[in-house]
N, C-alpha and C positions, 0 to 999 in steps of 0.2 A: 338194286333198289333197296330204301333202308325198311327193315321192317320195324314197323309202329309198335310202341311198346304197350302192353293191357295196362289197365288200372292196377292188375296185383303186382306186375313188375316194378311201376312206377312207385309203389307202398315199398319196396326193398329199397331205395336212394335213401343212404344216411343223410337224416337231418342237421343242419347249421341253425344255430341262434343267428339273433342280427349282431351279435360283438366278434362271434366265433366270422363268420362272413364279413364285416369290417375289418378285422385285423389278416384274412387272408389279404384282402385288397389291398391293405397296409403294405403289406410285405412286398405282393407283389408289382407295385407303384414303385416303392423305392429300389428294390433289388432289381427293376430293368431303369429306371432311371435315377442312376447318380447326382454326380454332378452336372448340371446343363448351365449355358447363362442365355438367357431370355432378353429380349430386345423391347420394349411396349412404352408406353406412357401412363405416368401414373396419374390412377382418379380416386376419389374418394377419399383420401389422406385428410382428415379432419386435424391433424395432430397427435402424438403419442397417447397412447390410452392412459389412464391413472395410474395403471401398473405397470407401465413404462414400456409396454410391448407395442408395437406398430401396426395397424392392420388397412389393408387399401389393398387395390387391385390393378394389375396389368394389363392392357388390352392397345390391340390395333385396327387395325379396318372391319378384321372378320370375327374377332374373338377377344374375351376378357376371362384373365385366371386371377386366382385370388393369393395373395401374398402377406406373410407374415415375417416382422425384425424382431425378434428375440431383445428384451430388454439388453443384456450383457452387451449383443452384436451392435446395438442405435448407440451404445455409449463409446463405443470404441470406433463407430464409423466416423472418416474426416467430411464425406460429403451425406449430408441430410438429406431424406426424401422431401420432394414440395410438388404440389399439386398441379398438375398438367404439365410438368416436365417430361422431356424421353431420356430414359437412363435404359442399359446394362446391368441386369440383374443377374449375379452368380449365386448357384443354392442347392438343392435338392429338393426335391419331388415326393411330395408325402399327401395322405388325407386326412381329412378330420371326420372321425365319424357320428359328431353330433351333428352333422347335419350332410352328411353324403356327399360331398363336395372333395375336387383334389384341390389342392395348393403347392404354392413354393415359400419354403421357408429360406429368405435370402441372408447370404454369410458376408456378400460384397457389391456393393452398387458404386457407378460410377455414368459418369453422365454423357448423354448422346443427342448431338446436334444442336439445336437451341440450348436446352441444358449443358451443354459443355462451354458455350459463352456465357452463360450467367456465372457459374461456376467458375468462369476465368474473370468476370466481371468482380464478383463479389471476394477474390481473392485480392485480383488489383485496390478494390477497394479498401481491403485491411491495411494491405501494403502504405498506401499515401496517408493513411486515415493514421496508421502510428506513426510517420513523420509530422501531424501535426496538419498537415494540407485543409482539413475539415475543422480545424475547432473554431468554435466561433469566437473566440478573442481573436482570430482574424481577419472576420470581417468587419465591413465597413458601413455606415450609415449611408441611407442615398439621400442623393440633395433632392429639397423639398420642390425647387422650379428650376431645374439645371437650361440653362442654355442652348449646348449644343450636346443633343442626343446620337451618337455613333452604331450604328448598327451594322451588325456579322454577319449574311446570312445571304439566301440567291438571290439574283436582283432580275429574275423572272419568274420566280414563285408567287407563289397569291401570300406569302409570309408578308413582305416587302408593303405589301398595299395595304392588307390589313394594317399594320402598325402605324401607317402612314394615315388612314383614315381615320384610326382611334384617334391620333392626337389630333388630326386638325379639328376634332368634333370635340373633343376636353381643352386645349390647349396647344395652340399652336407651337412649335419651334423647330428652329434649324436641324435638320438630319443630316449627317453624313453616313453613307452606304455605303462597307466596305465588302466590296462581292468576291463571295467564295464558292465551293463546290460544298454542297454538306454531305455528299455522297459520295461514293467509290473509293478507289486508289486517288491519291496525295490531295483528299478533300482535309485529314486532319492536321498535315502542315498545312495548308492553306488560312485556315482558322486561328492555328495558335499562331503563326505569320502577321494574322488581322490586328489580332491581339495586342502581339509586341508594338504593333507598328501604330495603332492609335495612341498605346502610353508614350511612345517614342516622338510625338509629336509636341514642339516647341509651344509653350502656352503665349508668346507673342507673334507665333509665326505667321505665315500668307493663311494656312489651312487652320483654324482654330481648333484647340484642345477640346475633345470632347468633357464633359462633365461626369456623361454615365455611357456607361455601353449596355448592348442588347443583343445576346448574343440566340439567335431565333433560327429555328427550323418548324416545319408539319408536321405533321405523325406521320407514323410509318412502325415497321416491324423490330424488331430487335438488330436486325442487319444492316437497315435502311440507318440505324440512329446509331450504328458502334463506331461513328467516328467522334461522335463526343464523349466516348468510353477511354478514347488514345489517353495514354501519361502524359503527352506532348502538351497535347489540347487543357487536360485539369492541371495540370502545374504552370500553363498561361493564364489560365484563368486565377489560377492563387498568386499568383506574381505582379497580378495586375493593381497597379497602385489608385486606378479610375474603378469608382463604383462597377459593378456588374449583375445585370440579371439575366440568368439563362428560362429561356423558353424554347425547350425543345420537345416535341412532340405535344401531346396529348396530355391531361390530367392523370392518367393512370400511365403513363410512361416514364421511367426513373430513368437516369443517366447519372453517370459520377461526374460532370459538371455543375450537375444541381449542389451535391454537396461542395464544391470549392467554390461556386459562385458566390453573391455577397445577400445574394435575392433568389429566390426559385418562383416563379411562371406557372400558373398549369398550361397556358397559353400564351401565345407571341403578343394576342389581343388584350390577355392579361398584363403584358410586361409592358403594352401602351399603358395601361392602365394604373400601374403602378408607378411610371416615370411620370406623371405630371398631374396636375391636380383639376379639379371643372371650373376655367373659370367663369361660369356662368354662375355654379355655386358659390365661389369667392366673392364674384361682384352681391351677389347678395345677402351674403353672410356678412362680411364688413359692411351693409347697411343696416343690415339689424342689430350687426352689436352696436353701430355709432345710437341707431335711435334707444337702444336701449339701456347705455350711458346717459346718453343724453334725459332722458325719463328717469331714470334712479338717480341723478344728482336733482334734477327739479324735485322732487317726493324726498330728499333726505332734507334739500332746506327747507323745504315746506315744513314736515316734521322738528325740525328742528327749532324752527320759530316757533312755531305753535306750542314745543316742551317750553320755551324759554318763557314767551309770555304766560302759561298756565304756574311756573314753578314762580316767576314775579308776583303773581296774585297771592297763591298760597303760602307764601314766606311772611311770618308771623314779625309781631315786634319784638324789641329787646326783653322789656319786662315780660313780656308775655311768656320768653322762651327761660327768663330765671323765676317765676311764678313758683313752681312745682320743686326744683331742687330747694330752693329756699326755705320751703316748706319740710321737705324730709331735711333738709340738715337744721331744723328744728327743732323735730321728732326725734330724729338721732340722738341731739343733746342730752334733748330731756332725761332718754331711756338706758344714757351710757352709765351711770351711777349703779341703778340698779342691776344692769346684766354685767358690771364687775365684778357686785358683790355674790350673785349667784354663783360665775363662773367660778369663780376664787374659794365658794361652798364646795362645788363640783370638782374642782380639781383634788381639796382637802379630801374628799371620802374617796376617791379611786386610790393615793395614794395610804391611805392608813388601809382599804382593804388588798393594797399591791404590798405593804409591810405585813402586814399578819401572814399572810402565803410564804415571805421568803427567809425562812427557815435554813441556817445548815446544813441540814439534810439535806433540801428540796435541792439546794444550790450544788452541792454535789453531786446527784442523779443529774440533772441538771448537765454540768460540766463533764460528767461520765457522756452520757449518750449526746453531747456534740461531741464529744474525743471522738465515739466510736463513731459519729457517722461523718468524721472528718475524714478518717482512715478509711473507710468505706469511699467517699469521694475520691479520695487522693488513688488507690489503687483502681478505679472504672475511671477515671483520668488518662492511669498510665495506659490503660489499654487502648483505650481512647486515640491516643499517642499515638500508639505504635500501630494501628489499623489503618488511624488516617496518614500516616506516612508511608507505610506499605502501600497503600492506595495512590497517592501521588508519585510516589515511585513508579509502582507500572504504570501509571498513564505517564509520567515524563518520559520513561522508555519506551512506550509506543508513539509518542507524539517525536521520540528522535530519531526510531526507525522509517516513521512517513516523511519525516524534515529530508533525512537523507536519500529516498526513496526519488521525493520532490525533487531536489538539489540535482540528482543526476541524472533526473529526464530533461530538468532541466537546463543542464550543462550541454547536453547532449543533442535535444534542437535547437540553441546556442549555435552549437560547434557547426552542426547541419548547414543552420541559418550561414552562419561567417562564411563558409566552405562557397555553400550559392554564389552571394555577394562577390567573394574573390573570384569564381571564376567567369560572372558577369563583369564586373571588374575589367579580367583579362579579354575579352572579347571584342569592348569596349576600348579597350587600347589597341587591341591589334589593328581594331580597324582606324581609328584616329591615325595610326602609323604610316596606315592606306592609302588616307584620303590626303594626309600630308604632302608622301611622293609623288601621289600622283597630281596635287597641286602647284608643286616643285617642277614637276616635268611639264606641266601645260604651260607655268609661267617662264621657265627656260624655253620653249619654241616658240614661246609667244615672242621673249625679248631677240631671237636668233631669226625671226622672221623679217621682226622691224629693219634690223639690221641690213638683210636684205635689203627690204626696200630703199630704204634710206641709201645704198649704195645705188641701185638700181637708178634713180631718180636726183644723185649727186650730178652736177656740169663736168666736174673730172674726170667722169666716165668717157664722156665726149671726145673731152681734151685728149685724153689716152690714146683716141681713132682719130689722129691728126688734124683735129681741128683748132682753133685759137679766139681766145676773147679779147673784142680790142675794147679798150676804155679808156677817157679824156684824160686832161691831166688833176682834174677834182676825183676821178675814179669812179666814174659814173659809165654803164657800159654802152657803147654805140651800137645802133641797130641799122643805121642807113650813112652811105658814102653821102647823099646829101648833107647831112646834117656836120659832115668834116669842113672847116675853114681849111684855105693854105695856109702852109706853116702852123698848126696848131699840133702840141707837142700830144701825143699819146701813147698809150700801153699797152704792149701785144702780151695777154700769158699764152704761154705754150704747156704740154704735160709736166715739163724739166725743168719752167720757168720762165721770167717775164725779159721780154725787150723794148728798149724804148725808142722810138722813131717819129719823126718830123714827114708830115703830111707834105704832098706834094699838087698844088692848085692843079695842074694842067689836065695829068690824066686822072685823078682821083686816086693813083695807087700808090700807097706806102713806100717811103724811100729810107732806107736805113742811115744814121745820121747820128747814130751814139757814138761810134767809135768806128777808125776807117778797117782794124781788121776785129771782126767777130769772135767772139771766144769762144774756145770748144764746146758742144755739145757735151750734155752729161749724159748718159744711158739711160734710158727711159727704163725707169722701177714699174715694173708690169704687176697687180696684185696677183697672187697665185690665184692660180684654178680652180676652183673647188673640186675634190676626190672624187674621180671617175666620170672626168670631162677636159676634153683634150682644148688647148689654145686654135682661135681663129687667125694667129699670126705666123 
């Protein structure tokens, strides 16, 4: 049992200040914990402070610790903290004793779960974004009442309906649906598949050319939307030569489709909204501007008349308008004698007082101080000179370092661009090659088929299985012993060839009559058998 210590014992414990007790704690926080890395989501991250240092906090279900980035550590880190991310934080374990609190002072973050897609998101991002994929001399104006509108997206979703209701309520027109998976495994081929296959449509063909596409999903999570995050899917959508507006998810949901599209959506209902115009507002907009044409030409001639007859009133007569000059070039006359003779006084006394001043002397001082302040000009001249040629100098040297900086970016998605092209190009022939043989081969079984037939359905086939065709002596073929006179001359062919024979009145049967001995029989030419079918003979 412990025994209680008195008041006089308790007066012997050496006393601690609160710094001398802060720094034991100091010591002993970090001297049992080193290096740890810490697992939480960060909150609180307003941004780096003025002084370039970071301050926000970790926390998960049961607990929040307070964390600190060292100006030096936030400029060296390649991944940023941002606010409701979960990262991986690497550091040491210290407190601060202005306020009694421990922390982690973090050396190395890196990103966990959600965060680590964004973080692969915003990487892909750089990636396409310096091939050029996002700038906007790529994209394309949308047509102001296109046609036939092509839409990407499930064709059991409430996306599909929505856009369908928008327009019939603005502006009707044709929709083509081209239905995909916008979720899971090979929803992002499926998309950029959509894609290709709308621009790939003949602009006279059975299925008409879309004008614009729409390429739509709902919201959803960062998981449920990374199939419009694929390289697949944003280099279809940059590739695509038909307008495009992506609507996918929600107003605060970003996708790198947005950026390669030609239009961004916050909404599917927005991207109705955007393809076509009201025309209820149309119909009545073109009536107001006609009535209001039509009211500003009535009021300019109206005005117009009314200037024309007021300025006919006020228009004076001839004399009336030479009255007044007439009169001062009267006055003039009169007055021009005496203001010669003044001027002619006045000029006389400026010059005899401009003579008495130019002395010699004066004219020397005089031609001294222009010398000197010609020499004075001429050298703040030269400098003059050479400052502002120094000056255009560096800037034609900086303006030939950006010329060629320009030049070989620009060369360079050139080169990219040509590269694409060729091996679209090649793609495009392989398959023409395709369709070729394989055009070649249906129409070879086509032509091996007829052939067939055409043997199948020839009389000589007959002939072959001993039978014979008889016909008159016009060559016309007989179908009934009735219709044979006696003695009427006709033509038996056989498979070998024809004989000729004299009908016989009594019994009706053929009596040979060409010649009294027969000529040999030639061998009967049997067509070969086709390969892998034996003869019936």
């Amino acid at each position: 049992m412990a025994r209680l210590q008195t008041p006089q014992a308790l007066a012997n414990v050496g006393e601690f200040t609160v710094s001398e007790l802060s720094q034991a704690l100091k010591r002993t926080v970090e001297d049992t914990y080193g290096h740890v890395r810490v697992r939480g989501e960060i909150t609180g991250f307003r941004g780096p402070h003025s002084s370039g240092h970071c301050y926000f906090a970790l926390k998960d279900e049961g607990a929040k610790i307070e964390a600190v980035i060292w100006k030096g550590v936030a400029g060296r880190m390649r991944f940023k903290p941002q606010e409701g991310l979960e990262v991986i934080a690497t550091g040491k374990l210290t407190t601060y004793p202005g306020s009694s609190k421990y922390q982690i002072v973090i050396e190395a973050l890196e990103p966990a779960g959600v965060g680590a897609l964004m973080a692969l998101m915003e990487e892909r991002k750089k990636k396409l974004a310096a091939e050029g994929l996002f700038d906007e001399a790529r994209k394309q104006l949308l047509p102001w009442l296109p046609e036939v509108i092509g839409v990407v997206t499930s064709p059991t979703g409430a996306v599909i309906r929505d856009i369908l209701h928008r327009l019939e309520d603005r502006f009707p027109r044709r929709v083509l649906v081209w239905p995909v998976r916008v979720q899971g495994e090979g929803s992002a081929e499926q998309i950029a598949a959509a894609i290709h296959g709308f621009n790939a449509l003949p602009e006279d063909g059975p299925i008409p050319r879309p004008d614009l596409l729409i390429v739509a999903r709902g919201g959803g999570s960062l998981e449920d939307l990374w199939s419009f995050n694929e390289e697949i899917v944003v280099r279809a959508a940059a590739d695509s030569m038909i307008p495009l507006i992506s609507a996918v998810g929600h107003e605060t949901d970003v996708t790198l489709i947005d950026f390669a599209s030609d239009k961004r959506a916050p909404t599917p209902t927005a991207a109705a909204e955007m393809a076509v115009p009201v025309r209820a507002e149309l119909f009545v907009e073109v009536g107001g501007l006609a009535r209001r044409i039509l009211s500003s030409w009535q009021r300019g001639q109206d005005f117009r008349r009314n200037e024309l007859r007021a300025a006919a009133r006020a228009l004076p007569g001839a004399s009336d308008l030479l009255a007044i000059p007439r009169q001062r070039l009267d006055g003039a006359s009169a007055a021009l004698p005496r203001a010669l003779r003044a001027s002619t006084n006045a000029h006389h006394r400026r010059f005899a007082a401009a003579a008495a001043g130019m002395t010699l002397k004066v004219l020397r001082a005089q031609v001294a101080h222009s010398a000197h302040r010609l020499d004075s000009a001429g050298t703040q001249l030269q400098r003059c000179a050479r400052a502002t040629l120094r000056h255009r100098r560096e800037r034609f040297e900086g303006l030939a370092v950006r010329l060629q900086a320009s030049k070989l970016a620009n060369q360079q998605a050139q080169r990219m661009r040509i590269a694409r092209e060729q091996e679209r190009l090649q793609r495009l022939a392989e398959r023409a090659r395709r369709a070729l043989i394989t055009l070649l081969e249906r129409r070879q079984a086509r032509v091996d088929a007829t052939g067939k037939l055409l043997t199948a359905l020839s009389y000589r086939g007959v002939l072959a299985r001993g039978f014979a065709l008889v016909r008159d002596a016009d060559g016309r073929s007989v179908h009934a012993a009735a219709s044979v006179a006696a003695g009427a001359r006709l033509s038996v062919e056989f498979a070998d060839g024809r004989v000729a024979v004299t009908a016989d009145g009594g019994s009706g049967s053929p009596v040979e009559a060409a010649k009294p001995t027969p000529a040999p029989a030639k061998p009967v030419k049997r067509p070969p058998s086709p390969a892998g079918q034996g003869s019936l003979f």
